[in-house]
KEKE-3310 file (N, C-alpha, C; in steps of 0.2 Angstrom, whole numbers, plus 5000, padded with zeros to 4 digits):
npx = (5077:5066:5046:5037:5038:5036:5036:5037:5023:5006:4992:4972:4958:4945:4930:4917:4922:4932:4949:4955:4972:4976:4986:5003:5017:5023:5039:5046:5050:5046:5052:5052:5045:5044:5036:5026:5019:5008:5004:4997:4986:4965:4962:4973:4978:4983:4973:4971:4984:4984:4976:4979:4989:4984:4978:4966:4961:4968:4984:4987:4997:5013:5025:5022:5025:5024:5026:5037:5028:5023:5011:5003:4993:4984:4972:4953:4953:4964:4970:4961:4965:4978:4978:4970:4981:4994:4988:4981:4969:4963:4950:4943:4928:4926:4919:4913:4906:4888:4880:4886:4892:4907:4916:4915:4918:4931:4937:4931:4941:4951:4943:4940:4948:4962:4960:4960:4963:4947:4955:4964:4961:4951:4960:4968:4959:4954:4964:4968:4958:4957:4970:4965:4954:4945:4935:4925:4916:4914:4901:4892:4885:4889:4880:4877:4889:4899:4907:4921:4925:4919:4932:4942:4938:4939:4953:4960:4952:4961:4974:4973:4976:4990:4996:5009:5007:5000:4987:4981:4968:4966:4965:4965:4957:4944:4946:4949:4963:4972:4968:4970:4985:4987:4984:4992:5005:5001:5004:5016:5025:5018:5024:5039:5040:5036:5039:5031:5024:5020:5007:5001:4988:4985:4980:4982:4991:4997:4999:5008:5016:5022:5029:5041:5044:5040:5029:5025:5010:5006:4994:4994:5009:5023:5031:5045:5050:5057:5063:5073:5071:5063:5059:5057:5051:5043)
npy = (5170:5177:5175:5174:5181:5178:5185:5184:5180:5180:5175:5180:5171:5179:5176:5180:5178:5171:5167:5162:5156:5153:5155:5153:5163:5161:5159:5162:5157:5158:5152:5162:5153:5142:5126:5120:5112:5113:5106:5095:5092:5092:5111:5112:5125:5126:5133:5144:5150:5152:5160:5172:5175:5175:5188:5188:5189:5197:5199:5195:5200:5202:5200:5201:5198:5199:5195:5206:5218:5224:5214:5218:5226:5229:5239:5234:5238:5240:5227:5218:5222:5218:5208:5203:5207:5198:5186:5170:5159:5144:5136:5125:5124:5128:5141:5146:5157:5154:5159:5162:5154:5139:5144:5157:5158:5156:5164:5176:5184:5190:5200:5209:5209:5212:5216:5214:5212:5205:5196:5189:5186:5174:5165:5164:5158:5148:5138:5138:5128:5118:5112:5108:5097:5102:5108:5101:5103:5118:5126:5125:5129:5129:5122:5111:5103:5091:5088:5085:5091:5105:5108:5107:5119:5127:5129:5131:5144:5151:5149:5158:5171:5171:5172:5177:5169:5155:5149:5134:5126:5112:5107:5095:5086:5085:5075:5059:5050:5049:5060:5071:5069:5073:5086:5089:5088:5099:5112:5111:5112:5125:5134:5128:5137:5149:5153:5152:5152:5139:5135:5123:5117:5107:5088:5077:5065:5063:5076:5082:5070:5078:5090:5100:5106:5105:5114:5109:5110:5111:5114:5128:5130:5132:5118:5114:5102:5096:5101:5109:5129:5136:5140:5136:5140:5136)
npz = (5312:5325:5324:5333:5349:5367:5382:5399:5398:5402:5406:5415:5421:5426:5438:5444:5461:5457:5452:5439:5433:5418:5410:5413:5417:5402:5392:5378:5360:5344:5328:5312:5298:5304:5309:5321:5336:5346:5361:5373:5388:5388:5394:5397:5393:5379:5368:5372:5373:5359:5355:5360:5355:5341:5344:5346:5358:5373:5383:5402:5407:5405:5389:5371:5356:5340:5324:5324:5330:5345:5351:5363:5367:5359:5351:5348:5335:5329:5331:5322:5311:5311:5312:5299:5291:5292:5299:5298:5302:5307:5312:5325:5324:5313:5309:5296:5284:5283:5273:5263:5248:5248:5240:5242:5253:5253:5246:5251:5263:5255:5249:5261:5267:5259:5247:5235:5217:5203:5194:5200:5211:5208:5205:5214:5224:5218:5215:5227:5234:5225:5229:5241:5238:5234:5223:5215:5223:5225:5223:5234:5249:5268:5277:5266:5266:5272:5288:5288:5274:5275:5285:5274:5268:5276:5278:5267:5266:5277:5270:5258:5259:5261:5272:5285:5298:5301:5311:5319:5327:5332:5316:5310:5314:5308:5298:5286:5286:5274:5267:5278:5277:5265:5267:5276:5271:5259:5267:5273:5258:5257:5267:5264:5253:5254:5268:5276:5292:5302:5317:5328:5337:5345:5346:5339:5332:5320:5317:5328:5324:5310:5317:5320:5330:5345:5358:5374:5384:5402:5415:5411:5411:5400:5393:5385:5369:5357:5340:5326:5326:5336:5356:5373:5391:5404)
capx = (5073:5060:5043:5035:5040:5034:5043:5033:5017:5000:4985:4970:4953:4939:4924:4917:4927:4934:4951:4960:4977:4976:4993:5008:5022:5028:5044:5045:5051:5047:5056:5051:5045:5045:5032:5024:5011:5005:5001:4994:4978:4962:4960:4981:4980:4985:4968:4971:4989:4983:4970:4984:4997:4981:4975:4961:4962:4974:4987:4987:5002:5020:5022:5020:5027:5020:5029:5039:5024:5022:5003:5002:4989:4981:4963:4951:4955:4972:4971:4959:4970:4985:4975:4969:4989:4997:4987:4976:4966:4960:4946:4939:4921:4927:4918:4914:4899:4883:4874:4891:4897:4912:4921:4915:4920:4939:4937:4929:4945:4954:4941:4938:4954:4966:4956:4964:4958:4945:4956:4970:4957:4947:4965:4972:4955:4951:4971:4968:4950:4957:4975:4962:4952:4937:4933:4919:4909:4914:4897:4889:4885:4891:4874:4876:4895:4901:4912:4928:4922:4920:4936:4944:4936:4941:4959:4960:4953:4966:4979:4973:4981:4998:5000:5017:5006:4996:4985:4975:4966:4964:4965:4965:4950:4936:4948:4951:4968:4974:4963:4974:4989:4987:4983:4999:5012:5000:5004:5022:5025:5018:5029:5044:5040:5034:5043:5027:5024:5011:5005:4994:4983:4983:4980:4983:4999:5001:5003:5016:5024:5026:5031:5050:5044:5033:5027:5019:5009:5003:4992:4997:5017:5026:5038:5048:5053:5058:5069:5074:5065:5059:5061:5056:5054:5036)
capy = (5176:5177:5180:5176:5178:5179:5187:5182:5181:5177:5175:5175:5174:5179:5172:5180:5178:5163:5170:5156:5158:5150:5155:5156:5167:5160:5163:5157:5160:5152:5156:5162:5147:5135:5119:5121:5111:5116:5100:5096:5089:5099:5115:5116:5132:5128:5137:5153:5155:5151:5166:5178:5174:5179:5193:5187:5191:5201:5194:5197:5201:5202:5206:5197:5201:5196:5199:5214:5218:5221:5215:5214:5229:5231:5237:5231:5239:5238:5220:5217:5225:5217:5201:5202:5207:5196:5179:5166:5155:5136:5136:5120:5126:5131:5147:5146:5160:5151:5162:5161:5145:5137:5149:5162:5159:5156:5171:5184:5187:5194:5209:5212:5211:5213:5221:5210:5211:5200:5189:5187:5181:5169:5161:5160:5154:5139:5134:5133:5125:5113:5108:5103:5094:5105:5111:5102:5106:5124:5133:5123:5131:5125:5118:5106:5099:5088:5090:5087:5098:5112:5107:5110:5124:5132:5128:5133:5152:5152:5151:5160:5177:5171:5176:5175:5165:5153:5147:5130:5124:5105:5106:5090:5082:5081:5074:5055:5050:5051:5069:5075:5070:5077:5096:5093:5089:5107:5115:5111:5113:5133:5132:5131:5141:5156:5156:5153:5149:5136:5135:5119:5116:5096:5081:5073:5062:5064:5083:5081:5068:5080:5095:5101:5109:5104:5115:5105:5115:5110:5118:5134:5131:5131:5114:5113:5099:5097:5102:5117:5133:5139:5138:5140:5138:5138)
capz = (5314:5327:5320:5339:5355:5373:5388:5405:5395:5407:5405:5420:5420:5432:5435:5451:5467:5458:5448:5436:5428:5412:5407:5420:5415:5399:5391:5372:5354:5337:5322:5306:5293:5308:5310:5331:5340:5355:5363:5381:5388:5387:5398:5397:5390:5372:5363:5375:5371:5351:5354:5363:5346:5336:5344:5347:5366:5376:5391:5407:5407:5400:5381:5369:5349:5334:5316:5327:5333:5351:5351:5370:5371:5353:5352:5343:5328:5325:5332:5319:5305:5312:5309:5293:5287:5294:5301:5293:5307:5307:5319:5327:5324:5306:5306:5291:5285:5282:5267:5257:5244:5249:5236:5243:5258:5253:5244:5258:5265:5248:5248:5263:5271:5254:5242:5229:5210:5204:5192:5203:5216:5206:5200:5221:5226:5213:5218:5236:5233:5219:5234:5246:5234:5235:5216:5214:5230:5227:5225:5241:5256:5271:5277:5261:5264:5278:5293:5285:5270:5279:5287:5271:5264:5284:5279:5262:5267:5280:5267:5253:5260:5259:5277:5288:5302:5301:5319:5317:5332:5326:5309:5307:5319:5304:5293:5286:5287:5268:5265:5283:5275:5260:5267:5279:5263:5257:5271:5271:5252:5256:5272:5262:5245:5259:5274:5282:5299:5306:5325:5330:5343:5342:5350:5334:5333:5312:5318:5330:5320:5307:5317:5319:5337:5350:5363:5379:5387:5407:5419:5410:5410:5392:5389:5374:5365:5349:5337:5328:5325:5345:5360:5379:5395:5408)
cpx = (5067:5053:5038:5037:5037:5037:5036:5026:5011:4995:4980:4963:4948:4933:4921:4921:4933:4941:4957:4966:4979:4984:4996:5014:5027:5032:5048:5048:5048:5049:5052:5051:5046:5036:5031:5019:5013:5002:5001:4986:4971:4961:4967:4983:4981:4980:4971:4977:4990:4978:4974:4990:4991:4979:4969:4957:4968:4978:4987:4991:5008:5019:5024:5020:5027:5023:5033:5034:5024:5012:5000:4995:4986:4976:4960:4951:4959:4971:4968:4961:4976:4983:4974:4977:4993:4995:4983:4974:4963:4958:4942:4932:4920:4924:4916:4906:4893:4879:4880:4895:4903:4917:4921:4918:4928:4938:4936:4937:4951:4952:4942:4944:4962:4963:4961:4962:4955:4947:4962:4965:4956:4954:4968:4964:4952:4957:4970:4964:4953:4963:4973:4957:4945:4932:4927:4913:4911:4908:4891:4890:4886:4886:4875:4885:4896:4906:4918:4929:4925:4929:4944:4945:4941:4949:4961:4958:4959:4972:4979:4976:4989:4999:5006:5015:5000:4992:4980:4974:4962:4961:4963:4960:4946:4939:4950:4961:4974:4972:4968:4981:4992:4988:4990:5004:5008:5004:5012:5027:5025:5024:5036:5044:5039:5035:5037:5026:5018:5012:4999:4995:4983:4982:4983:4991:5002:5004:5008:5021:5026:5030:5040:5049:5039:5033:5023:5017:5003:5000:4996:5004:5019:5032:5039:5053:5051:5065:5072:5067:5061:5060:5058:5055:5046:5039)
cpy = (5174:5179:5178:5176:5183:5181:5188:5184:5176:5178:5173:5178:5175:5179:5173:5182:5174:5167:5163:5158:5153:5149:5156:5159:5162:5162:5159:5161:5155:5157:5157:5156:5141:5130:5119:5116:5110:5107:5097:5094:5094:5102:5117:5121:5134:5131:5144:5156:5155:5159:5172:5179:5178:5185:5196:5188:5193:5197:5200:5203:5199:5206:5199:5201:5198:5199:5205:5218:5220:5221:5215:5218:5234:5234:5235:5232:5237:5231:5217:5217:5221:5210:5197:5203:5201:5187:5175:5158:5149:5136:5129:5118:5128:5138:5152:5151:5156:5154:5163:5153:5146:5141:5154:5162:5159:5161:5179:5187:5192:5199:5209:5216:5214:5216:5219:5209:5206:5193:5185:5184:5176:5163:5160:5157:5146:5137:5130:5128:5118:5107:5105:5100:5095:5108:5109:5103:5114:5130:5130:5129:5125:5120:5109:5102:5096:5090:5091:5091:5105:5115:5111:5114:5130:5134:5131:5142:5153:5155:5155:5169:5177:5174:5172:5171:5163:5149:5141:5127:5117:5103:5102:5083:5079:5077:5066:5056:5052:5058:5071:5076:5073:5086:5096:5093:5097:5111:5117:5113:5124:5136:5134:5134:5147:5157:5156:5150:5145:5135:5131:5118:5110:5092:5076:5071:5061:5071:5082:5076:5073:5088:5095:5103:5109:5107:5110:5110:5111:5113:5125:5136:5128:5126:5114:5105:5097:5098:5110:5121:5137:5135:5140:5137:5140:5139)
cpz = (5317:5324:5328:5344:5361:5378:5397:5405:5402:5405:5412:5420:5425:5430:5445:5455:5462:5453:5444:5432:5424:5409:5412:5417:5409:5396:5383:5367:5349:5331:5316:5300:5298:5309:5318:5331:5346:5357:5371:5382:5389:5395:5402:5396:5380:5369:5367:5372:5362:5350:5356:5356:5342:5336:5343:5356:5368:5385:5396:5411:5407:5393:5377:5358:5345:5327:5318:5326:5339:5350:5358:5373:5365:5353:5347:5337:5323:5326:5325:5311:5304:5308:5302:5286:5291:5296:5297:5299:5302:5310:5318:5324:5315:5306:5300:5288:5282:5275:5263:5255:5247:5244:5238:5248:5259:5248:5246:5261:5261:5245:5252:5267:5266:5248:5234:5221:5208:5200:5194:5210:5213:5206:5209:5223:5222:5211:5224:5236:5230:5223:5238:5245:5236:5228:5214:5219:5230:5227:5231:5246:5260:5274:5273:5260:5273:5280:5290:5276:5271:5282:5281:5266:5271:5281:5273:5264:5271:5276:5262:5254:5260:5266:5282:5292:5300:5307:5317:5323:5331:5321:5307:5310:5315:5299:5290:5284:5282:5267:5273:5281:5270:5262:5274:5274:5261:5261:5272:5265:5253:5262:5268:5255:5249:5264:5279:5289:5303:5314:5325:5335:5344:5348:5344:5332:5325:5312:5319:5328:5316:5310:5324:5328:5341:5357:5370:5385:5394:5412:5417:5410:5405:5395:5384:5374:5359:5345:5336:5328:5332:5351:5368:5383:5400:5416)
residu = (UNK:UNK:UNK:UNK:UNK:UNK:UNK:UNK:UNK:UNK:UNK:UNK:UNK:UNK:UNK:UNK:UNK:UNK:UNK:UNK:UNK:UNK:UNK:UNK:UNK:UNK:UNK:UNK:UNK:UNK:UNK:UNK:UNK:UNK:UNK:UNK:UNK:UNK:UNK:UNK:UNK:UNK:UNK:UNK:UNK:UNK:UNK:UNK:UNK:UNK:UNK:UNK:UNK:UNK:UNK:UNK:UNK:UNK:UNK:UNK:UNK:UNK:UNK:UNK:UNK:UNK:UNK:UNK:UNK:UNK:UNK:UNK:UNK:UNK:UNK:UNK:UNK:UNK:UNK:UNK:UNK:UNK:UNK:UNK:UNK:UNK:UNK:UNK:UNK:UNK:UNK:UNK:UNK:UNK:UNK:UNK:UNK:UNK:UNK:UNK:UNK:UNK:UNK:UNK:UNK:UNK:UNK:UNK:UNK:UNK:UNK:UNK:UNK:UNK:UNK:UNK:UNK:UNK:UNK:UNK:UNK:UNK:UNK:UNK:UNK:UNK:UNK:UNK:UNK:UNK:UNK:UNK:UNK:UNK:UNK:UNK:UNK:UNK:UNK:UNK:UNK:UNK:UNK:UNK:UNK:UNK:UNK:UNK:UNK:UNK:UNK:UNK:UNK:UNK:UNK:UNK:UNK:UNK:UNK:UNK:UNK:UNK:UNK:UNK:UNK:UNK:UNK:UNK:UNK:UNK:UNK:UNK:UNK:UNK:UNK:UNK:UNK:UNK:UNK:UNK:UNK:UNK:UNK:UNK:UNK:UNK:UNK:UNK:UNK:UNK:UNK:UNK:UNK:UNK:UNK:UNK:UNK:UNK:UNK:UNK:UNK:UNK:UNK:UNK:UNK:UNK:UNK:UNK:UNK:UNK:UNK:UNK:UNK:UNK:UNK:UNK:UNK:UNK:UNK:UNK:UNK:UNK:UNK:UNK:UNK:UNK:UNK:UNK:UNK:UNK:UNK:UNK:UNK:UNK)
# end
């Protein structure tokens, strides 16, 4: 079952006279519970068409359907809604809010976006905390934890909604090699127990070893190689 798919999906941005097309007519699927990275050199596209999956920006044109979804022309509302039901982001930058502990912060998404009671929070938040072996840094702020810290506090919110997709934009950058492998077998592990779906961003060559489908993405045109799980064509 498709849970993405792209039908002459583009993207192009203007900057002036000057007009770039970031994405060129791509034409893709990935399936439900499938294992993706995006991988290509920087400035190939791969963030932009991570930001059009999230509905975090809008394409150019084509369509583009998300969970049977058509997301191709959201607004910020519903996008934001769509968001919070259905996605769970790994940002590069983590994101992560500055005046909330690292509990908090893998917590915030369980009121604001799920309105989850509080002893069913506490009990999915000091799980995910405890998988990316965060439990005793949990009432730090992010100021007081390092990069790959943070990295694993980012990655732990992501999942703690239990959503169908999950988008990580080098998840695995700030991380030592043991601590990355660790939270890809997590990742995996929820993967098959929940039919979830991951989508990386990477450079990173433990990603794309672990992943069953690899998009390459050049000058804005989608190649695929891989295995199962998705498919397409730039």
């Amino acid at each position: 079952m498709e849970l993405i798919m792209g039908q002459d999906l583009s993207k192009v941005y203007q900057s002036g006279e000057i007009r770039v097309k970031a994405l060129k007519d791509l034409n893709f699927s990935i399936e439900k519970g499938a294992f993706v990275s995006l991988v290509g050199p920087s400035g190939s596209g791969k963030t932009t068409l991570l930001n059009l999956i999230g509905c975090l920006d809008k394409p150019s044109g084509g369509r583009l359907l998300v969970a049977g979804m058509d997301v191709s022309d959201l607004g910020k509302t519903d996008a934001a809604v769509f968001r919070g039901t259905h996605i769970g982001f790994i940002f590069q930058s983590f994101n992560l809010i500055p005046i909330l502990t690292a509990y908090e912060n893998v917590e915030y998404p369980l009121i604001v976006v799920r309105n989850i009671p509080a002893t069913r929070r506490r009990k999915q938040v000091e799980e995910l905390l405890a998988a990316v072996g965060m439990s005793d840094q949990q009432n730090k702020r992010p100021d007081q934890l390092s990069g790959g810290q943070k990295q694993r506090v980012a990655i732990a919110r992501a999942l703690v909604t239990h959503p169908d997709l999950v988008l990580a934009d080098e998840p695995t950058a700030n991380l030592d090699h043991d601590t990355a492998m660790s939270i890809l077998r997590l990742m995996r592990k929820i993967r098959d127990e929940q039919e979830t779906t991951f989508v990386f961003s990477t450079h990173d060559n433990r990603i794309i070893g672990e992943a069953e489908v690899i998009f390459r993405i050049e000058d804005g045109v989608l190649k695929t190689n891989g295995n199962n799980g998705g498919h397409g064509n730039g």
